[in-house]
Every structure is written in C-alpha cells, then in structure tokens.
C-alpha positions as CSV (number, residue, x, y, z in Angstrom):
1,X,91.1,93.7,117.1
2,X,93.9,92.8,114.8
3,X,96.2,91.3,117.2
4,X,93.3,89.1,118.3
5,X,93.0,88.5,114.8
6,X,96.7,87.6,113.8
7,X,96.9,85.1,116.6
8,X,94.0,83.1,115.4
9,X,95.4,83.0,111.8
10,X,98.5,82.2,112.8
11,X,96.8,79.2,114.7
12,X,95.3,77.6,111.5
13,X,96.7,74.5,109.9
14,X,97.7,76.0,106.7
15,X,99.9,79.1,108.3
16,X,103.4,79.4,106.8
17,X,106.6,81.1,108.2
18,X,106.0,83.8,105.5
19,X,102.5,84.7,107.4
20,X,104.5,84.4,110.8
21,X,106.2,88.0,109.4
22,X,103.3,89.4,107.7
23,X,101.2,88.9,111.0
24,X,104.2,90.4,112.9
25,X,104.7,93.6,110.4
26,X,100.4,94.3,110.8
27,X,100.9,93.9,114.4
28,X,103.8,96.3,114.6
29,X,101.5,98.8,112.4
30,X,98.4,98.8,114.7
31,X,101.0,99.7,117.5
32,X,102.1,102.6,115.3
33,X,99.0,103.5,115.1
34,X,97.8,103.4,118.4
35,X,101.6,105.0,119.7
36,X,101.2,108.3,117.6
37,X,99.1,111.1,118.5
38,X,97.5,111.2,115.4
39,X,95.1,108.8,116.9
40,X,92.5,110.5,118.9
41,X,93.1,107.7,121.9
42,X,97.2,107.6,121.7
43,X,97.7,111.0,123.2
44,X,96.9,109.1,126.6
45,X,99.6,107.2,127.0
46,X,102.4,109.1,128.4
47,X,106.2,108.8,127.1
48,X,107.2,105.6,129.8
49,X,104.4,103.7,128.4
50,X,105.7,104.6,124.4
51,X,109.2,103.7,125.3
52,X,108.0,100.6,127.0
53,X,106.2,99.5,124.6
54,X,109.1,100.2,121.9
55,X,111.5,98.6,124.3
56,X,109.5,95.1,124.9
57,X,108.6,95.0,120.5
58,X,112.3,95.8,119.7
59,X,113.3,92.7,121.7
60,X,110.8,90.5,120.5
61,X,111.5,91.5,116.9
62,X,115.4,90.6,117.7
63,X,114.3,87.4,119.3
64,X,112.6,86.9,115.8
65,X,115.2,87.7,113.4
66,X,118.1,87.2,115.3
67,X,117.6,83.8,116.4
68,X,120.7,81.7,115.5
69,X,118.1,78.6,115.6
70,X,115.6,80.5,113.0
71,X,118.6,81.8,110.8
72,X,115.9,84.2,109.9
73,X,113.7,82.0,108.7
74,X,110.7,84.0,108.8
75,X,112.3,86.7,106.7
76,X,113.0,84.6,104.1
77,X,109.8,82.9,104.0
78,X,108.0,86.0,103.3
79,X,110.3,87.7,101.0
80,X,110.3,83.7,98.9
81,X,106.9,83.7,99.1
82,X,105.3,83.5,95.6
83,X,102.3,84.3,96.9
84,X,103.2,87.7,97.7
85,X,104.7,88.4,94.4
86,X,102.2,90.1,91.6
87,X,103.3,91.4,88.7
C-alpha cells in the first residue's frame, strides 16, 4: 500500500523536506485513484464519503502549505531540489 509505504520512507534518516512533498503529491494520487470510478472498487463509496475525504486532504494540504511556521518549506524543497532536476 503506498501510504504504508510513504510513511516508512518518510521515517528514514536521510528523508528531506523535498520528499515530505513528493510523498504527499503520490499520496494525494492513490486517493484519486481510489476516489474515481474508473477504479473497479471506487464506485462503492458514496458521495459523503468522496466529499469527506476531499474535505479532511484539502485541510491537511493547507496545514502543509499554509503554515506561517513552514513558510512553505516543503514546496520549496522539492521544487530546489537538484535531485529532481534532469536534463
């Protein structure tokens, strides 16, 4: 499971602020994925759950990038990241 996944990456020593975002963007895909009823097991969550779900990522995304502490931190670390870059 990817979120599984994330959360154990994000728990090794060498993790960055740039992977915080990258972990958050491939979490907030999987949801897509399973939110849409292209996928065979979405169609079983009604609309409440969808919006929920949207609701409760929305905030934590805000709480992310809109922290006056973070000043965006994370968003800057991935887009600076030279890692990320190939040419």
């Amino acid at each position: 499971m990817p979120f599984a996944r994330a959360i154990q990456c994000l728990k090794a020593k060498h993790a960055t602020a740039a992977d915080v975002y990258m972990y958050w963007l491939a979490i907030v895909a999987q949801l897509s994925d399973l939110m849409t009823c292209g996928n065979s097991k979405a169609c079983k969550y009604g609309t409440f759950v969808k919006e929920k779900v949207h609701a409760i990522v929305n905030f934590q995304f805000s709480q992310l990038i809109n922290n006056p502490r973070a000043k965006n931190i994370y968003l800057v670390a991935f887009a600076l990241d030279p890692g990320r870059c190939q040419a």
